[in-house]
Every structure is written in C-alpha cells, then in structure tokens.
C-alpha positions, 0 to 999 in steps of 0.5 A, spaced: 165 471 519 167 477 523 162 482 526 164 488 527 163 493 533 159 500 533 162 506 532 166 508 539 162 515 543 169 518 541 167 518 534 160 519 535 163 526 538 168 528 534 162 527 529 158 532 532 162 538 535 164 537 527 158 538 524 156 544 529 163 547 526 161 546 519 154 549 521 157 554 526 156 562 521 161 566 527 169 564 524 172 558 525 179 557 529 182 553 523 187 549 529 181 546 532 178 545 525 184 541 523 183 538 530 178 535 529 178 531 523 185 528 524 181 525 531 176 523 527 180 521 521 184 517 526 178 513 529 175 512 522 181 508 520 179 503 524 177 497 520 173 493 526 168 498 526 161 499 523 161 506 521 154 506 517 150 509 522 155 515 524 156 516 517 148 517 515 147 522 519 153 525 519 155 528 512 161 531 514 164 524 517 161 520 511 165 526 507 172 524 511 171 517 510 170 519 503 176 522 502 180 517 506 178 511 502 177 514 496 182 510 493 179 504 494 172 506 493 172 512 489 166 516 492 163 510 495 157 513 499 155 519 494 149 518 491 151 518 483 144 522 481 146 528 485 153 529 483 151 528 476 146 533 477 151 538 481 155 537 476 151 539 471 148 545 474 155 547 475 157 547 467 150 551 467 151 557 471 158 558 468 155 558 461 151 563 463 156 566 466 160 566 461 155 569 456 153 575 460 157 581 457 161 583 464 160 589 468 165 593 465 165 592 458 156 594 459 158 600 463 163 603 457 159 600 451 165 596 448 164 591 445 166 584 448 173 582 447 173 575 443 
C-alpha cells in the first residue's frame, strides 16, 4: 500500500493568495489570477499527494481540483444536496422572472408579447 504525502507549502500558498483573490472587492489583475491557478493547478496533479486537508478548507483549490478530475469523478467533492437545491432555486427565480411583465411592457400598458 502506497502512503501518500501531505500537500507541499507551495500548494498550501498558492491556496491562499487564491482564496484571498477570489475574496478580494477591489478588481483583480486576470494575469496574476490565471497565474495562479495554473501553479496551483500544476501542483494538484500530482498523484502522490493527499489533497483532502487542503481542499476542505480551501474551496477555491477543491473547485480546481474539480475541474481537473472531472472526467473522472465528475463533481467528486460537491455535496449533491446542495447543487440540487442550487439548481432548484435557480429555475425558481427564472420562472418568476419570467413571469413578471418586463419594465417596458408595464410602463407603456401594452399588453405582454406572447
């Protein structure tokens, strides 16, 4: 049985500075963003590591780690409840979206276009 290593402190960093940009309410520069997720893309390929502590407390690397292994595992570390329940909020809000009379039609007492 092979035991796997602990993530590196690069990863653990990389983790970080990329929560605190996808936390960050001042504008991003979309070059060190991208920067930083393919570092931190490039570390979470590697096989040998034990990522689960990392990615329970990181969502934004459990969300790249995703998409890097979705093929395999699909949507592997997102809880099935609360996509369900995202999905279905979702299409609630765009029903009733959709069935409010939009702004212009209301203003101008025209009836709705079918």
């Amino acid at each position: 049985m092979k035991t796997l290593q602990a993530p590196p402190r690069t990863a653990l960093v990389l983790a970080q500075l990329l929560e605190r940009l996808d936390a960050s309410r001042d504008a991003v520069d979309p070059h060190q963003y991208r920067a930083v997720a393919l570092r931190l893309r490039d570390e979470l390929r590697d096989p040998d590591v034990c990522w689960d502590p990392l990615l329970e407390h990181s969502p934004a690397a459990a969300a790249l780690y995703e998409n890097l292994h979705y093929g395999d595992a699909g949507l592997c570390r997102s809880p099935l409840d609360a996509a369900m329940r995202a999905e279905m909020a979702a299409r609630d809000a765009i029903a009733a979206a959709r069935a409010r009379p939009s702004p212009d039609t209301a203003a101008s007492g025209a009836a709705p276009a079918a």
